[in-house]
Steps between C-alpha positions, in 0.01 A plus 500: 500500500647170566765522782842302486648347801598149631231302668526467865437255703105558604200342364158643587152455396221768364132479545316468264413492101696833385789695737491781698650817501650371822563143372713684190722716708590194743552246236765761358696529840839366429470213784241348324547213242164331465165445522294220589143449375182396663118375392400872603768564216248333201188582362530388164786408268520820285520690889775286627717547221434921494648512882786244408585701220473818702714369771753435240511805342565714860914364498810407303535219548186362575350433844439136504151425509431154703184303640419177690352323240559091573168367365212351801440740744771721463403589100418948530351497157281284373209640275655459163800312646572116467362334822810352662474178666657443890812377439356262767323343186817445303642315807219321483521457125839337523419219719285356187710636250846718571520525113169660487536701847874662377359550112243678745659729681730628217215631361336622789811694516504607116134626520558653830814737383339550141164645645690707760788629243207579247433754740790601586560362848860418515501200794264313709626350842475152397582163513405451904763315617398346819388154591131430613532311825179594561544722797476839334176649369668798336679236272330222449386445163698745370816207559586270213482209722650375856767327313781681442641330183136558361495835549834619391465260129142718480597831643829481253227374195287847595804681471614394169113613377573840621877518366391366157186813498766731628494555848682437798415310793499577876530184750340545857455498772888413577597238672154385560127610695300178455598334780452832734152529620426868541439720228790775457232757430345527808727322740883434551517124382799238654654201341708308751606216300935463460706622172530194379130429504437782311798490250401149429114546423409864447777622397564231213303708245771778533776293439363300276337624174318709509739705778796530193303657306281766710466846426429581838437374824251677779549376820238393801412692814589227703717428786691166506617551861690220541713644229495868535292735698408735205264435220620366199456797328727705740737193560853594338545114612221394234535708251873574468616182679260275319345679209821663400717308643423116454261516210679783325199663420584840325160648389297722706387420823133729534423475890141410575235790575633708777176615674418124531481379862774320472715823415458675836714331694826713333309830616365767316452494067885698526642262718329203325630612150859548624457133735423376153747658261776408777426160490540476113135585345571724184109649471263541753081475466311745676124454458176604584646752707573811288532698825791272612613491105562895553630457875779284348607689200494852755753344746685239371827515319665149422793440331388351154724205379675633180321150371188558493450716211662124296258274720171714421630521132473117480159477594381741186353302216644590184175595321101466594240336275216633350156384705383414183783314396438240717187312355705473207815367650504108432689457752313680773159348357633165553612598925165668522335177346702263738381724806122418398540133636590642854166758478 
């Protein structure tokens, strides 16, 4: 029996090709409002979409089903999936051509959100946002390029791929981790640089296009402490001052995972969540932890924001394509054809 009730403000994981017993009866507790996929998730195509459709069929509305999914590195499925170039290689595209390199990542983007919608995955965490200074491994070539004018005019060109196969987009990792050095996942990284530094370069992409026309914004586990002692992520100053505030962002802000390293310093996964929601994050990522994914949904009782049910509704693509629709579709043959060049 499907069950009705809002989405909350939660998103977990599961572990692996099919759900639980377990997995069912917490993805139905009324805090929870996603759930975010991994490679463990996929073992073939027809597999992935059973448990997508199974996740959606548990609530009314729908839990929103999400992955990182960016293309390099940081692709979770790839056998039957498009490879996806770096967007390191359409940075480096656009130095000999920025016609080529933005035709480029529009339909990186297309194929990207077509593939994943075809399956019924409702978001992936993409465009990455952040500059490549070439201080931070975790980024790297996952940035557009160190330039900040080149990476918003690609990131925004990505974007319009997704919007035009139907899908939102999420920038990250707000305001910016390539210039910090340590990697938020297993340390507590610092930026020291001044506001204006980081308005000027980093945060150009946000107020720029593509930042007008963002879904959603995740921000970073990092600490700019010559701003503001708390991590961007539990910073009312960034995210309501800045975010909210200055850039008059109004989509939903997803705070990074919250049994990352960088998460600990606001306490326990209870006191983390509420650190988070405080400071203006609408849905928070739990994963890898379904222990802590339990802890938090036991003990902790937020006050929801009466706008999140209207900022998760955004995010919902109005209809999913057939798999086999695709190889058909002239106009995703002729992204997928374009992406061949980059292979």
């Amino acid at each position: 029996m499907i069950q009705t009730m809002p989405l909350g403000p939660v998103m977990c994981d599961v572990a692996g090709f099919a759900l639980t017993d377990a997995e069912r009866q917490r993805l139905v507790h009324p805090l929870v409002g996603g759930v975010i996929l991994f490679t463990r998730n996929f073992q073939d195509s027809g597999q992935l979409a059973a448990l997508c459709r199974e996740i959606h069929s548990l609530r009314s509305p729908a839990l929103l089903i999400a992955v990182d999914h960016e293309g390099g590195r940081v692709q979770r499925f790839r056998q039957g999936f498009t490879r996806l170039p770096a967007m390191r290689e359409l940075g480096r595209l656009y130095v000999r051509s920025p016609r080529e390199a933005l035709g480029c990542a529009q339909d990186v983007g297309f194929v990207l959100a077509a593939e994943l919608l075809a399956h019924e995955i409702d978001l992936s965490f993409t465009p990455v946002l952040d500059l490549d200074y070439g201080h931070s491994s975790v980024i790297g070539d996952r940035a557009f390029d160190a330039d900040p004018q080149i990476a918003a005019l690609l990131a925004h060109a990505l974007s319009m791929g997704l919007r035009e196969a139907g899908m939102g987009c999420v920038g990250k990792h707000f305001p910016g981790h390539g210039f910090a050095q340590a990697d938020s996942h297993v340390a507590m990284p610092t930026d020291s640089r001044d506001f204006d530094a980081i308005w000027e370069a980093d945060l150009l992409p946000y107020r720029r296009e593509p930042g007008p026309s963002l879904s959603g914004v995740m921000p970073a586990h990092v600490i700019y402490d010559s701003i503001d002692a708390f991590p961007a992520g539990f910073s009312h100053f960034w995210l309501q001052d800045v975010l909210r505030g200055r850039l008059g962002f109004d989509g939903v802000i997803f705070s990074d995972d919250l049994t990352m390293e960088g998460a600990t310093v606001a306490g326990d996964i209870v006191a983390r969540a509420t650190a988070a929601t405080q400071a203006g994050c609408d849905m928070v990522l739990v994963c890898n932890r379904p222990d802590l994914a339990d802890d938090l949904l036991a003990r902790w009782q937020p006050e929801i924001s009466p706008r999140l049910a209207d900022r998760l509704e955004t995010l919902k693509p109005a209809q999913y394509p057939a798999m086999e629709s695709l190889s058909v579709d002239q106009r995703f043959m002729q992204a997928w054809q374009s992406l061949q060049t980059l292979a």
